[in-house]
Each structure stands twice: as C-alpha cells, then as structure tokens.
C-alpha positions as CSV (number, residue, x, y, z in Angstrom):
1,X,28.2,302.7,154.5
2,X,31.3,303.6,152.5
3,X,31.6,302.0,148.7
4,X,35.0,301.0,147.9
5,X,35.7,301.9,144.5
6,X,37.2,299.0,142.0
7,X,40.0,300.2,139.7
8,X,39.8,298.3,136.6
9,X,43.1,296.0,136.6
10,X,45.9,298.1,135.0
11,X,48.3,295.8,132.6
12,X,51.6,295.3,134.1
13,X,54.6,296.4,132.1
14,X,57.2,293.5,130.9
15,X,59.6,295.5,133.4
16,X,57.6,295.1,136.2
17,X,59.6,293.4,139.5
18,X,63.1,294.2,137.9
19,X,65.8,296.2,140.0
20,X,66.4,298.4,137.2
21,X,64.4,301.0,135.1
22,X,63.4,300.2,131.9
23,X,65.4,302.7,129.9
24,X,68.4,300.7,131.6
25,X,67.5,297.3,130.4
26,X,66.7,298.6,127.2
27,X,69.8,300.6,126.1
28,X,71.7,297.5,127.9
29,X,69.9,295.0,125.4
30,X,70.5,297.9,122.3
31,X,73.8,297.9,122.8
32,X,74.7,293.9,122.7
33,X,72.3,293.5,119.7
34,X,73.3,296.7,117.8
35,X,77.1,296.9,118.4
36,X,78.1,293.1,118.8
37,X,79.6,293.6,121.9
38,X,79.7,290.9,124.5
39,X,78.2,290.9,127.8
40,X,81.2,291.7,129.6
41,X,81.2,294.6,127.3
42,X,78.0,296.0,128.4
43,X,78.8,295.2,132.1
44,X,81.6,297.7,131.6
45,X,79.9,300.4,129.7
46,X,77.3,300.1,132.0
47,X,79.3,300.3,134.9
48,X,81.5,303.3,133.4
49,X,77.8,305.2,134.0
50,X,77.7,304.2,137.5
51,X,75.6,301.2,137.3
52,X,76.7,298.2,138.6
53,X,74.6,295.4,136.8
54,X,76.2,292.0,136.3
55,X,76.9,290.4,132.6
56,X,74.8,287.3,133.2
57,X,72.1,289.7,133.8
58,X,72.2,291.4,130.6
59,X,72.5,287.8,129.1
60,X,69.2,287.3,130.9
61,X,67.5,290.6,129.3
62,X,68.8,290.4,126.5
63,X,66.9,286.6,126.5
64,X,63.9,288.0,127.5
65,X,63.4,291.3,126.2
66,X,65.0,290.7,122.7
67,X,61.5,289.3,121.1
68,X,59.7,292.5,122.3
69,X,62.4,294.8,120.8
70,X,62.1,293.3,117.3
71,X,58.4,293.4,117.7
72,X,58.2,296.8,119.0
73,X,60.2,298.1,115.7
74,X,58.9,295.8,112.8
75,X,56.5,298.8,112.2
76,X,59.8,301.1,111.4
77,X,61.3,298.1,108.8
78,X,60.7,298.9,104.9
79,X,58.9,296.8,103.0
80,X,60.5,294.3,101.3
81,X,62.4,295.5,98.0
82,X,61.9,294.4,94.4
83,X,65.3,293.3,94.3
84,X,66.4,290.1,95.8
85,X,69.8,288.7,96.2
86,X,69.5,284.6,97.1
87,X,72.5,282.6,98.2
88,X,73.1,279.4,100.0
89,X,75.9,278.3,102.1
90,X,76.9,275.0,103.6
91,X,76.8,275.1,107.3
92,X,76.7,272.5,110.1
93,X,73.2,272.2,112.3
94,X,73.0,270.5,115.2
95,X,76.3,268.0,113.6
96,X,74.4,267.6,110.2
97,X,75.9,269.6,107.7
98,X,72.9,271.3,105.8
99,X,72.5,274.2,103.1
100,X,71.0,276.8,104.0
101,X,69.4,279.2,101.8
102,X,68.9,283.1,102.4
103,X,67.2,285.9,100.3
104,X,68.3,289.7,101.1
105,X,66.7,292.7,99.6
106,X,68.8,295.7,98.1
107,X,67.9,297.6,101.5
108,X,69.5,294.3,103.6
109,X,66.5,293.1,105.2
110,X,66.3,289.0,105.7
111,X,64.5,288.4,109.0
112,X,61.0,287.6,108.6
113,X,60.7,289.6,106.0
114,X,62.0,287.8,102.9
115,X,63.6,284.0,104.0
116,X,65.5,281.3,105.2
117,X,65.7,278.1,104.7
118,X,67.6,274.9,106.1
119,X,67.9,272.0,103.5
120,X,70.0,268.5,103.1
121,X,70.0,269.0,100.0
122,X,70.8,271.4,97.2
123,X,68.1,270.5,94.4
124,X,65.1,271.7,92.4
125,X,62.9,270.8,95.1
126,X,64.8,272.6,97.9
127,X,65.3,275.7,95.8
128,X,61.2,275.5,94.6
129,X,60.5,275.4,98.4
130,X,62.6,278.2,99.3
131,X,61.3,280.8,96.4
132,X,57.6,279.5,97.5
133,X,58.4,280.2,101.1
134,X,60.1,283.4,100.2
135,X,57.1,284.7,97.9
136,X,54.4,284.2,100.6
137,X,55.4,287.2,102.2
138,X,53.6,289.2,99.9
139,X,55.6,291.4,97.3
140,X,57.1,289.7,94.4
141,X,60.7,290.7,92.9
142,X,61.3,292.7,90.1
143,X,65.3,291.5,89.5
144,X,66.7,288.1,91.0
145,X,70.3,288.1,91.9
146,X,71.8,284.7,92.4
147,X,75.4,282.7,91.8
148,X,75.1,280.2,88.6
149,X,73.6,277.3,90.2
150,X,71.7,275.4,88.1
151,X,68.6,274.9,89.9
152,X,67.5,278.8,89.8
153,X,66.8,279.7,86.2
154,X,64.4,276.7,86.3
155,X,62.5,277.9,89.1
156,X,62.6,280.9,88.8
157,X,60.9,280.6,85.2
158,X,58.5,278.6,87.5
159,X,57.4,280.9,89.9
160,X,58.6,284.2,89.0
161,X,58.5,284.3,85.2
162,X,58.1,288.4,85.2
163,X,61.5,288.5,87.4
164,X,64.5,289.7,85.9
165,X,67.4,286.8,86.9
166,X,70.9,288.0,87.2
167,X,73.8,285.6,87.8
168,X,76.6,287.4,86.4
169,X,79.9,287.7,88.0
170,X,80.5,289.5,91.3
171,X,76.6,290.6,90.9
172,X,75.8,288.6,94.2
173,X,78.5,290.2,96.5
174,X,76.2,291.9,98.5
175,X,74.8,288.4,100.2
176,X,78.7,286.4,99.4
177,X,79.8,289.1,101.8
178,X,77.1,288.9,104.5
C-alpha cells in the first residue's frame, strides 16, 4: 500500500485568482498613488504597453491592494524628525465644518507617523489632545513650528517644555503650502 504524502498548506498570495500578474497590479496601483493620475490615466498607460485592463479595475486594486503597499514599505519610512511643523485648517466632514489639525516633520512625513486630528473646536483642549496624540508615537520634537494661535505656547510649555517653539513669520510654509 502506497502512502500519499501531505504537503503542508502553502499560504496563498493576495494575487491569487486575478487575471493579471502581480507586477501588473502593482506598478498599476504605483502609478495612481505616486503620480496622481486618474484611473482612466492608468487604463491608458496601461494599455500603451499592450495591456488591456479596464479603469474600474484599477479602482478595484487600488481599493484592495493599497493597505498592503503602505504596509509593505513602512519599514523604508524614516523615523520621525525632531522638527515638527503643526497647522490646522477648517474643512468640511461629512457637512460639519471641523478643524483639523496636522503635524509634518522636516522630512514630510504625516501618515501614521506623527498626526491628525479632527476637532469642532479650536481650543486648549483640542490642541492638548492633538500634541498628546502626536507625542505617543514615540520621539519627542526638538523645535515646534506653528502659526501664532494662542492655544500652542500654552501647551506646548505643557507637554513639551524642552521643545524649541517657533511661530515667526513665514516659518510654517512648509505645512501652509501642503
């Protein structure tokens, strides 16, 4: 009698049961994140290479396979700077208009790596939650840019008293522009 031999179960690869080869999808979904083109855009490019893919297609790659690109190069991401540059904006949310706060690093980073931060108001307490939010990530700033609200020297005296805080003119460009 003949023994069948098991294979241990091999994991299947994210690309597994799509028409086209991974390099495909991936250099499609590269291109619409890195170069802000639009779907109909890639279609083209795509298709200028002989491959016939349609743009609601690469909508639905670039859907899925986003998250696993950003994960697949946080490794390659600096560590967040010792310089921060802090801004908030007014924008509307879901037809509430809220403030929305952002800290940027001299190297540009803000995604998961510093902060963001959606608030009704523009206060103390939003600012402190912010800064506390921001800090939890680990490294703490050297120099603070920010504009001349009033809310930051206060906090940051707070929760950063070692930081260096800069609010002079044009200083803050960097994130105004952004």
């Amino acid at each position: 009698m003949r023994r069948r031999r098991v294979r241990p179960p091999v994991p299947t690869s994210e690309f597994a049961g799509f028409r086209f080869p991974p390099e495909v999808i991936v250099l499609a979904v590269r291109w619409y994140l890195r170069f802000a083109l639009s779907y109909r855009d890639v279609e083209e490019l795509l298709a200028e290479r002989g491959l016939e893919v349609d743009h609601v297609t690469i909508y639905r790659w670039v859907q899925r396979f986003t998250p696993l690109l950003v994960e697949a190069a946080r490794p390659c991401r600096h560590r967040p700077g010792d310089r921060w540059f802090i801004d908030e904006t007014y924008v509307k949310v879901a037809g509430l208009w809220t403030y929305l706060y952002r800290a940027v690093d001299q190297h540009g980073q803000v995604l998961d790596v510093l902060d963001v931060l959606a608030s009704t108001r523009r206060d103390h307490a939003a600012a402190r939650r912010f800064f506390v939010r921001a800090l939890s990530h680990g490294r703490r700033p050297v120099e603070v840019t920010t504009d001349k609200a009033p809310v930051y020297p206060r906090v940051l005296d707070d929760l950063v008293p070692e930081a260096c805080h800069v609010d002079a003119a044009r200083e803050n460009n960097r994130i105004e522009a952004d």
